[in-house]
mmCIF file as gemmi writes it, N, C-alpha and C atoms, coordinates in Angstrom:
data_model
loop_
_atom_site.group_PDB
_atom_site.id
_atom_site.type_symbol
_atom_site.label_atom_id
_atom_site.label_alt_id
_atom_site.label_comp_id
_atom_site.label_asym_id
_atom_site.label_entity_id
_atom_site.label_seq_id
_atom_site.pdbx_PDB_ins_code
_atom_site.Cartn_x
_atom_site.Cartn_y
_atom_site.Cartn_z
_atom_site.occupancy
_atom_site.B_iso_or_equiv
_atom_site.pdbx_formal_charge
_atom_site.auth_seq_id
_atom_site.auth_asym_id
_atom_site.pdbx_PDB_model_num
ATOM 1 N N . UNK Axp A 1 ? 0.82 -1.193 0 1 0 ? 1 A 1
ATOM 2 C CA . UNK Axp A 1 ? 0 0 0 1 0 ? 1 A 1
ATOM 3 C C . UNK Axp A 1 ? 0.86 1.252 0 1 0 ? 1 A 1
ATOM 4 N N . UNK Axp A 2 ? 2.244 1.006 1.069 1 0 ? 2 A 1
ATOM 5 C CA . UNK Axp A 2 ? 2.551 2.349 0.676 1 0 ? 2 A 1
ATOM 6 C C . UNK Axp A 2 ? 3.412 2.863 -0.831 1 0 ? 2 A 1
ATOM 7 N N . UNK Axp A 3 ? 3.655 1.536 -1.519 1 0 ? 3 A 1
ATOM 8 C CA . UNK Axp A 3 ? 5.118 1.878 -2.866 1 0 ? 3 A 1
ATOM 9 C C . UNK Axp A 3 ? 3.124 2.471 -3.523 1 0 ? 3 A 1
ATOM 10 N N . UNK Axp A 4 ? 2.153 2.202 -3.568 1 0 ? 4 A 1
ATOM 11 C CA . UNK Axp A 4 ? 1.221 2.526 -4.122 1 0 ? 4 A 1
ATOM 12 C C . UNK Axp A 4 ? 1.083 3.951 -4.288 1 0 ? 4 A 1
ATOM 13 N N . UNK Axp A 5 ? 0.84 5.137 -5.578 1 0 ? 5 A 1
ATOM 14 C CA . UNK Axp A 5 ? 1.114 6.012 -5.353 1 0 ? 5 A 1
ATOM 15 C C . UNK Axp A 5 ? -0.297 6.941 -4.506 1 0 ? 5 A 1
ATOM 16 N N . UNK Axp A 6 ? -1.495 6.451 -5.179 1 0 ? 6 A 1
ATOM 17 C CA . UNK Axp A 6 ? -2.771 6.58 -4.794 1 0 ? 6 A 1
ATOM 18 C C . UNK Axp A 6 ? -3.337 6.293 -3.331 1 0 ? 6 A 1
ATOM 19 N N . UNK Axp A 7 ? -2.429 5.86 -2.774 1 0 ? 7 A 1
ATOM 20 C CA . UNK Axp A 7 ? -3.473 4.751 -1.389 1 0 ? 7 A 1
ATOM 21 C C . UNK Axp A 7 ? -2.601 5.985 -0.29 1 0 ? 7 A 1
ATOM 22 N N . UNK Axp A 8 ? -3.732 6.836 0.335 1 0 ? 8 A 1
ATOM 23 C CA . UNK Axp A 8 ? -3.083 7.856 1.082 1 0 ? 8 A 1
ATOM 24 C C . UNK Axp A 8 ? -2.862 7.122 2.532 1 0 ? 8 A 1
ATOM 25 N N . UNK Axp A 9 ? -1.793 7.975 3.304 1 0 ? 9 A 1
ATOM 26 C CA . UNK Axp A 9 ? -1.222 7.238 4.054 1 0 ? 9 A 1
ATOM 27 C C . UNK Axp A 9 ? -2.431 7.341 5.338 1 0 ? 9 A 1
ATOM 28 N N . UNK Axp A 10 ? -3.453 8.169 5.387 1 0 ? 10 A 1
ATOM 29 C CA . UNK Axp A 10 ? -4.283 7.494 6.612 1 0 ? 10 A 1
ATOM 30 C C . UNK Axp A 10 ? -5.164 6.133 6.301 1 0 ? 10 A 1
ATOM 31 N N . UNK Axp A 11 ? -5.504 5.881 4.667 1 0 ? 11 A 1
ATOM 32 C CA . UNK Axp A 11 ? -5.642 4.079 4.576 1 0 ? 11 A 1
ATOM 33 C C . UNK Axp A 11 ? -4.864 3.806 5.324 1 0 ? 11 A 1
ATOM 34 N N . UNK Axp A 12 ? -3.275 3.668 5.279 1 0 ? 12 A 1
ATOM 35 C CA . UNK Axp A 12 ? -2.466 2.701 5.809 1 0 ? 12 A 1
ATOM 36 C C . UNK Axp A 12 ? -2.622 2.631 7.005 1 0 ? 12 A 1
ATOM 37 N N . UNK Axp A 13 ? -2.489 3.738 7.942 1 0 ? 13 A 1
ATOM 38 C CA . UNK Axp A 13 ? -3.056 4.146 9.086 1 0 ? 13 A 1
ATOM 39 C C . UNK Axp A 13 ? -4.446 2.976 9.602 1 0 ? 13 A 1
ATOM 40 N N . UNK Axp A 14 ? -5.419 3.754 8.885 1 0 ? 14 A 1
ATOM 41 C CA . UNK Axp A 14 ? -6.631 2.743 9.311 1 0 ? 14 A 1
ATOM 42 C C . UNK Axp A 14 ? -6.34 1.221 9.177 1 0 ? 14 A 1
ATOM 43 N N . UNK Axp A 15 ? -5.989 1.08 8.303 1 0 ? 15 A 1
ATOM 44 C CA . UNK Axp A 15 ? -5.652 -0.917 7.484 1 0 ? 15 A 1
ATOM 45 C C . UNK Axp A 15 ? -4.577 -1.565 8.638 1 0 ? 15 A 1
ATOM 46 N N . UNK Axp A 16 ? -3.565 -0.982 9.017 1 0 ? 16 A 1
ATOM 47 C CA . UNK Axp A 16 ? -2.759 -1.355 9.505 1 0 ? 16 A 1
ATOM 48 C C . UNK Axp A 16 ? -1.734 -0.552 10.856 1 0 ? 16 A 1
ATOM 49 N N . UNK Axp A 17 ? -2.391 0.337 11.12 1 0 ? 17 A 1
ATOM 50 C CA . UNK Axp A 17 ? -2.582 1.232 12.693 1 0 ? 17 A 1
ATOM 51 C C . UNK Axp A 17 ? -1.093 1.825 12.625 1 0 ? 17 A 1
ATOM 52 N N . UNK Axp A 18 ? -0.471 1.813 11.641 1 0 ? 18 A 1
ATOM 53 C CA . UNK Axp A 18 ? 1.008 2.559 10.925 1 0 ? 18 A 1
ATOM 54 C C . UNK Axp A 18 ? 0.682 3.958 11.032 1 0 ? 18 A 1
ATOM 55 N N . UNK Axp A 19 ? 1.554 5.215 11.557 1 0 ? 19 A 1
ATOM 56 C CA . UNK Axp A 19 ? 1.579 6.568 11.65 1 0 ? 19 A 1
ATOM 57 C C . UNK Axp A 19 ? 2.792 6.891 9.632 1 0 ? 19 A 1
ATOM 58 N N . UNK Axp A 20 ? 2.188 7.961 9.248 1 0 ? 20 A 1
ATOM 59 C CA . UNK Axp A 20 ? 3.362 8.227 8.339 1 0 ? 20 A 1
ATOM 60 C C . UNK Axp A 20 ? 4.516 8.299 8.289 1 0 ? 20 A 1
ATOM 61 N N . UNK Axp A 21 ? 5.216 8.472 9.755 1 0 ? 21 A 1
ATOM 62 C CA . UNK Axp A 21 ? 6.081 8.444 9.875 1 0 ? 21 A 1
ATOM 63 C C . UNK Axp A 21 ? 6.919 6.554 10.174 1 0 ? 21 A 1
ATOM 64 N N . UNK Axp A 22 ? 5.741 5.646 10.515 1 0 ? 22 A 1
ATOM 65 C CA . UNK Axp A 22 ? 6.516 4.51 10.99 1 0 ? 22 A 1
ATOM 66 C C . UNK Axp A 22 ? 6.402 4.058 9.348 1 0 ? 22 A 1
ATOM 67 N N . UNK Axp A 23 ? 5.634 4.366 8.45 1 0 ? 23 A 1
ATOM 68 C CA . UNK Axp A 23 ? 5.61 4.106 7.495 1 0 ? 23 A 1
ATOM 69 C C . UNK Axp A 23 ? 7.079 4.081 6.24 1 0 ? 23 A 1
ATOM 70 N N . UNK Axp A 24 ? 7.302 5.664 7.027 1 0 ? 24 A 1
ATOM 71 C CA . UNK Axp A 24 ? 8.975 5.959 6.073 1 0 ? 24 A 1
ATOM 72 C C . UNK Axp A 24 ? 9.756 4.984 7.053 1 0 ? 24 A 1
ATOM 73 N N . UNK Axp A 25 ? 9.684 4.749 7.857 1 0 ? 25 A 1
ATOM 74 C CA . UNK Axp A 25 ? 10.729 4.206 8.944 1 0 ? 25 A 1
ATOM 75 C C . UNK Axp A 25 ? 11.006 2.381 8.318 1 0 ? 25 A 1
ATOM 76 N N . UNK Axp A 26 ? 9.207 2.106 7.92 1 0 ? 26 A 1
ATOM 77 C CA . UNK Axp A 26 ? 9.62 0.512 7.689 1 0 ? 26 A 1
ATOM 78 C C . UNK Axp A 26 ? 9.792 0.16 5.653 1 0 ? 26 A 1
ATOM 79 N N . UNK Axp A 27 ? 9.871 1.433 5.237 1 0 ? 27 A 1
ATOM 80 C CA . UNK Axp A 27 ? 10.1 1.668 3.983 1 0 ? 27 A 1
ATOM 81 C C . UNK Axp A 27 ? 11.583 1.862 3.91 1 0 ? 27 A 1
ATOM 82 N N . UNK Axp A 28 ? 12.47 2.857 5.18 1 0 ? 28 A 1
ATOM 83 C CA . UNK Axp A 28 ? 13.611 2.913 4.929 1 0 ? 28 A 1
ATOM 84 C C . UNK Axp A 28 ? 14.312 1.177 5.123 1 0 ? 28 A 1
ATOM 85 N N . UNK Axp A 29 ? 13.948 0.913 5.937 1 0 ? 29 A 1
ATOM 86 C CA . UNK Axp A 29 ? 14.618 -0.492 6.319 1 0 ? 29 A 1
ATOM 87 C C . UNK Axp A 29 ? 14.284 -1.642 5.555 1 0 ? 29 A 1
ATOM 88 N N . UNK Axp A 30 ? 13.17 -1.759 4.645 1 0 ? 30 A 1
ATOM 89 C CA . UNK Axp A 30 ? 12.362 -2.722 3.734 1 0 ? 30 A 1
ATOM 90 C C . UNK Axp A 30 ? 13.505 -2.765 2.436 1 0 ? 30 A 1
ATOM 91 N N . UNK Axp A 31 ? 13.303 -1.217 1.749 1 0 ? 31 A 1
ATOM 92 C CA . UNK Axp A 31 ? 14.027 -1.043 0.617 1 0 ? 31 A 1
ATOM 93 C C . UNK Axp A 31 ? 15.723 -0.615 0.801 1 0 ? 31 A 1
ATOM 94 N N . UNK Axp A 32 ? 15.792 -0.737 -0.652 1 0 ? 32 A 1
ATOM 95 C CA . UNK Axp A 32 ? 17.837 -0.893 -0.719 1 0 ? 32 A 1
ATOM 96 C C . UNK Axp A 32 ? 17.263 0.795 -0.827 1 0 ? 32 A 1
ATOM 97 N N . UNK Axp A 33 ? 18.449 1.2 -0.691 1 0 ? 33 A 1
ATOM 98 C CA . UNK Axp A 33 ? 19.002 2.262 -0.238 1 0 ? 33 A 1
ATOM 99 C C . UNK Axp A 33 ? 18.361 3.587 -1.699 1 0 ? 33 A 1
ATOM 100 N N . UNK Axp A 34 ? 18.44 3.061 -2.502 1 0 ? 34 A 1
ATOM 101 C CA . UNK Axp A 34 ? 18.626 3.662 -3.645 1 0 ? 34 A 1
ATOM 102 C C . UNK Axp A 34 ? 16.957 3.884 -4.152 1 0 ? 34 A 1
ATOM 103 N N . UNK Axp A 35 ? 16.292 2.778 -3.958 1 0 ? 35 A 1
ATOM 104 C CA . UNK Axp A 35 ? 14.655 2.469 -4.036 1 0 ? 35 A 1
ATOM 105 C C . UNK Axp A 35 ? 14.513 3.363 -2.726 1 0 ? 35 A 1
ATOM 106 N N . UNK Axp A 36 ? 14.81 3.165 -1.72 1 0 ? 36 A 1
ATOM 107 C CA . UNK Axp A 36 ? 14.284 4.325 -0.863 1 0 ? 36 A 1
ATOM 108 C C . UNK Axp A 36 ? 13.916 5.45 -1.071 1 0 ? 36 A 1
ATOM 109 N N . UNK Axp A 37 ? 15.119 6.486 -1.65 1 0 ? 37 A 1
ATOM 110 C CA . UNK Axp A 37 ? 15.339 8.006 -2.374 1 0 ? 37 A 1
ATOM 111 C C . UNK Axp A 37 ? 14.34 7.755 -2.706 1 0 ? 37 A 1
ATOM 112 N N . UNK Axp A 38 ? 14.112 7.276 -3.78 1 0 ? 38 A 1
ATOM 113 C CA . UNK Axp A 38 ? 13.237 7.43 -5.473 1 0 ? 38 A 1
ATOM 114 C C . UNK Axp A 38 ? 11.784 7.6 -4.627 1 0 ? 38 A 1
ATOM 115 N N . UNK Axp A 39 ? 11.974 6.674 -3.311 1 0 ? 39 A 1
ATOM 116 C CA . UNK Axp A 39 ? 10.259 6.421 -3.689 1 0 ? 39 A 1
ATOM 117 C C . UNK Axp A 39 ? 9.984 7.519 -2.261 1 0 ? 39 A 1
ATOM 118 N N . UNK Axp A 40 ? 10.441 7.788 -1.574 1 0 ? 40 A 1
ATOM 119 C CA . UNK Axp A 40 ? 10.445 9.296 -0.992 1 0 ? 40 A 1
ATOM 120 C C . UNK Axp A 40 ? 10.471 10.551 -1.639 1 0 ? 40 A 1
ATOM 121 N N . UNK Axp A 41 ? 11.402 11.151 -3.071 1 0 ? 41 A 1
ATOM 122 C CA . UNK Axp A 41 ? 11.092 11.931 -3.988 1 0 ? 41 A 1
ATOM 123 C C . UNK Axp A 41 ? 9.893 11.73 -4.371 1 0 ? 41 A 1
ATOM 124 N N . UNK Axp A 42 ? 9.024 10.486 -4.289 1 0 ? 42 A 1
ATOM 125 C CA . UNK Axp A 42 ? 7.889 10.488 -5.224 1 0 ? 42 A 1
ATOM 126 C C . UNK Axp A 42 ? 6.874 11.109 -4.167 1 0 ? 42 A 1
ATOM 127 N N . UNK Axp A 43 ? 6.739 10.376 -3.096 1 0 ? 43 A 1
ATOM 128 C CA . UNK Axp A 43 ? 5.748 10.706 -2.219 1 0 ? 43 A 1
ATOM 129 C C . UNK Axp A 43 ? 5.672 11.867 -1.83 1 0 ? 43 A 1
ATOM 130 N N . UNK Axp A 44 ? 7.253 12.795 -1.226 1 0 ? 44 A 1
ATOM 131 C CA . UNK Axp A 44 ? 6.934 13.583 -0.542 1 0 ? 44 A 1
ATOM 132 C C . UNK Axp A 44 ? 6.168 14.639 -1.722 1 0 ? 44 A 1
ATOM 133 N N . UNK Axp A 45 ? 4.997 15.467 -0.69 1 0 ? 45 A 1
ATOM 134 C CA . UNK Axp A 45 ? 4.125 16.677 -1.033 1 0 ? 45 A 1
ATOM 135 C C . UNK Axp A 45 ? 3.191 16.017 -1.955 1 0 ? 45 A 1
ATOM 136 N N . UNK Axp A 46 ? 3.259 14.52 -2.406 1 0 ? 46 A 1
ATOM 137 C CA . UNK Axp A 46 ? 2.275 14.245 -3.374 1 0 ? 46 A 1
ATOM 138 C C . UNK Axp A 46 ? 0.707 13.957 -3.045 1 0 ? 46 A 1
ATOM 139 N N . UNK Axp A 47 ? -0.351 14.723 -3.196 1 0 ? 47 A 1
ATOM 140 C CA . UNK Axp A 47 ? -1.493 15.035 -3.109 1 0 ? 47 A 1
ATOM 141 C C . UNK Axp A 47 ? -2.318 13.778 -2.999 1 0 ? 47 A 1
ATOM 142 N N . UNK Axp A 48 ? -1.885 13.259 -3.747 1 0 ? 48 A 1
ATOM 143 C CA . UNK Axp A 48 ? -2.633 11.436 -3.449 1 0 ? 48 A 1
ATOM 144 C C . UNK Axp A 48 ? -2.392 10.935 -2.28 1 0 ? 48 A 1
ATOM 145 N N . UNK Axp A 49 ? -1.055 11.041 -1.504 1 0 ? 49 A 1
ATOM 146 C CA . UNK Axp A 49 ? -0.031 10.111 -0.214 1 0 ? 49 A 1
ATOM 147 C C . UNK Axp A 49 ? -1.326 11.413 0.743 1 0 ? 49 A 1
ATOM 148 N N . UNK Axp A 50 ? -1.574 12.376 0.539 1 0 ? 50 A 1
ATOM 149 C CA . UNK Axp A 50 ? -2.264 13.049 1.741 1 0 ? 50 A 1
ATOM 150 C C . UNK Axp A 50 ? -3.365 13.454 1.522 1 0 ? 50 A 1
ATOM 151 N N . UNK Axp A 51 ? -4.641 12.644 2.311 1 0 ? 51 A 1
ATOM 152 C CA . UNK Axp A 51 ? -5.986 13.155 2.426 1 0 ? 51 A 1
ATOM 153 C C . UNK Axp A 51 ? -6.032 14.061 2.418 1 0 ? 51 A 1
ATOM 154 N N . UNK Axp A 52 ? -5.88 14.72 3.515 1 0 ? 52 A 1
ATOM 155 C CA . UNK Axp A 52 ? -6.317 16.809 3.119 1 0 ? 52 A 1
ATOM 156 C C . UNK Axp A 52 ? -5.898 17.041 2.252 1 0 ? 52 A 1
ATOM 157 N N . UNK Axp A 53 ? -4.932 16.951 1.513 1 0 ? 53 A 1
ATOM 158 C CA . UNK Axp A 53 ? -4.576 17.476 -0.029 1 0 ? 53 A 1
ATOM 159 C C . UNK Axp A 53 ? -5.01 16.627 -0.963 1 0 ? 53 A 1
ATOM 160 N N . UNK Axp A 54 ? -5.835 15.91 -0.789 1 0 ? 54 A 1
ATOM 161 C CA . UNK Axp A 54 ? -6.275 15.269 -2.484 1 0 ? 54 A 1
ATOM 162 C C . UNK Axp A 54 ? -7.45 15.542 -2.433 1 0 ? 54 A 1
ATOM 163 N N . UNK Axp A 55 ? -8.046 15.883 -4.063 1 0 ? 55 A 1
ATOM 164 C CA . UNK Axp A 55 ? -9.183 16.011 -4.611 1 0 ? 55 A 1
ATOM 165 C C . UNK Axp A 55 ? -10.133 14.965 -4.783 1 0 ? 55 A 1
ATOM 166 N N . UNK Axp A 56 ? -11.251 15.741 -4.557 1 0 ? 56 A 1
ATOM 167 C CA . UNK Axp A 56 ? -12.349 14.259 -4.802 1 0 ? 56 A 1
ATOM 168 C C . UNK Axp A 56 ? -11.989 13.43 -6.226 1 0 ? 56 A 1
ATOM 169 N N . UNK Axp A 57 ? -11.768 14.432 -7.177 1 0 ? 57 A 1
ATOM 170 C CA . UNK Axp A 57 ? -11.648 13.683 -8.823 1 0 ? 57 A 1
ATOM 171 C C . UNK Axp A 57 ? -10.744 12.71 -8.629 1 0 ? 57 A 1
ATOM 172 N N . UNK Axp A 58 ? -9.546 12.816 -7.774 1 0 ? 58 A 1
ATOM 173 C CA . UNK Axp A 58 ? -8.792 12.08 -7.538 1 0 ? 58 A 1
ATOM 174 C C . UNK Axp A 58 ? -9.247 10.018 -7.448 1 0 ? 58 A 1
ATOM 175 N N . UNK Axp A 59 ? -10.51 9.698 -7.049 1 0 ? 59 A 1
ATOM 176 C CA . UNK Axp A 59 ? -11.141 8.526 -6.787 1 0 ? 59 A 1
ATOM 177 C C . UNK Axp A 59 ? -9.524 7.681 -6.137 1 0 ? 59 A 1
ATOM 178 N N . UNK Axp A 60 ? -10.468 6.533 -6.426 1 0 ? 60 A 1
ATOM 179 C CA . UNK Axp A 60 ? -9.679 5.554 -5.283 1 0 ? 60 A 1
ATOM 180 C C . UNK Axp A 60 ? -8.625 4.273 -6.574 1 0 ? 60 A 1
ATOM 181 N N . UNK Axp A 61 ? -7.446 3.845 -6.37 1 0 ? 61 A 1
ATOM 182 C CA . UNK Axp A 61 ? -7.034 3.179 -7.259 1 0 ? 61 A 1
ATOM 183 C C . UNK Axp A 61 ? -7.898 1.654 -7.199 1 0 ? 61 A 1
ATOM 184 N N . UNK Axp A 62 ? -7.804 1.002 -7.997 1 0 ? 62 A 1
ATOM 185 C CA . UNK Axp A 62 ? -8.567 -0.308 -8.114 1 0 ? 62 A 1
ATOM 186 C C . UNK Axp A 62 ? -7.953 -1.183 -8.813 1 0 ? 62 A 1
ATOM 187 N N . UNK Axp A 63 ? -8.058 -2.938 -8.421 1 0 ? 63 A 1
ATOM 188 C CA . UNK Axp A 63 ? -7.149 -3.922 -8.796 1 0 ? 63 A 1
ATOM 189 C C . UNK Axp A 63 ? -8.216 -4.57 -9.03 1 0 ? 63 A 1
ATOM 190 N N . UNK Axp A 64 ? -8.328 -5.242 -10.094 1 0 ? 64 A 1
ATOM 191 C CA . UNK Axp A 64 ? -9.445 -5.778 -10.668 1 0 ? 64 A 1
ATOM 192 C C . UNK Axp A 64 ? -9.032 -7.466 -10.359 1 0 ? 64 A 1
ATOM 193 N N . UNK Axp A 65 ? -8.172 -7.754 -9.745 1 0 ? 65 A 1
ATOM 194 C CA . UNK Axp A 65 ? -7.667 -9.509 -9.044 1 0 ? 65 A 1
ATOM 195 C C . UNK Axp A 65 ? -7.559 -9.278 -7.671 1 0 ? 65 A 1
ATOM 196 N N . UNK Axp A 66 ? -7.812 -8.14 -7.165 1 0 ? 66 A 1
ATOM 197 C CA . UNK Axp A 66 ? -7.972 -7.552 -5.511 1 0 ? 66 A 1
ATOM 198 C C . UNK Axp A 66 ? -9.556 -8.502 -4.993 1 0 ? 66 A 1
ATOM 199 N N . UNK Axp A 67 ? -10.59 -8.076 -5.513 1 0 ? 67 A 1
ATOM 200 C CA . UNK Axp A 67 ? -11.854 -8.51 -5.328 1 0 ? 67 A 1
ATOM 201 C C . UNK Axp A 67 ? -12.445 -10.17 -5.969 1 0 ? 67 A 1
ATOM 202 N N . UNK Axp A 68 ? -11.278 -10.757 -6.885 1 0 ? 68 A 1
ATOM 203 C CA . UNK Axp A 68 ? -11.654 -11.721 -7.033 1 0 ? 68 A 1
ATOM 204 C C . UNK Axp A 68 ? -11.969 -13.097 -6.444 1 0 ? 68 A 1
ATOM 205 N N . UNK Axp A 69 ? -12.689 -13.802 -6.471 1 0 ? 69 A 1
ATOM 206 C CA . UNK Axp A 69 ? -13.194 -15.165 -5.9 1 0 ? 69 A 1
ATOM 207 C C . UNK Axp A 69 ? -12.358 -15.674 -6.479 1 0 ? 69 A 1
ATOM 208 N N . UNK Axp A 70 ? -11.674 -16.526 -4.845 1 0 ? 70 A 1
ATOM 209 C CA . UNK Axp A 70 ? -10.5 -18.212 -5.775 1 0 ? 70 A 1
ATOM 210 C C . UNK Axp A 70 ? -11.307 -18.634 -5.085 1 0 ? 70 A 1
């Protein structure tokens, strides 16, 4: 949810009781060093990663094998 660019970080919050900050914390230690940067340049200030800053037009991302019956 969080490499996701769409899924703002109070989902993660709610889904999995993670603060944004433990979020960068288990992102720094998850990813190599280099995937870290990149995917912190991406997030930070990005309007999707933060409820109060995203727009309704914005909608929700969707996985069409997320909802499927095995």
């Amino acid at each position: 949810m969080a490499w996701e660019d769409r899924t703002p970080f109070s989902a993660i919050e709610h889904s999995f009781g993670l603060s944004e900050s433990d979020v960068i914390d288990l992102m720094r230690k998850e990813l190599k060093p280099s995937s870290f940067r990149l995917w912190r340049q991406r997030v930070t200030g990005r309007d999707t990663k933060h409820q109060a800053k995203r727009g309704f037009e914005v909608g929700r991302a969707y996985c069409k094998t997320q909802y499927k019956p095995r």
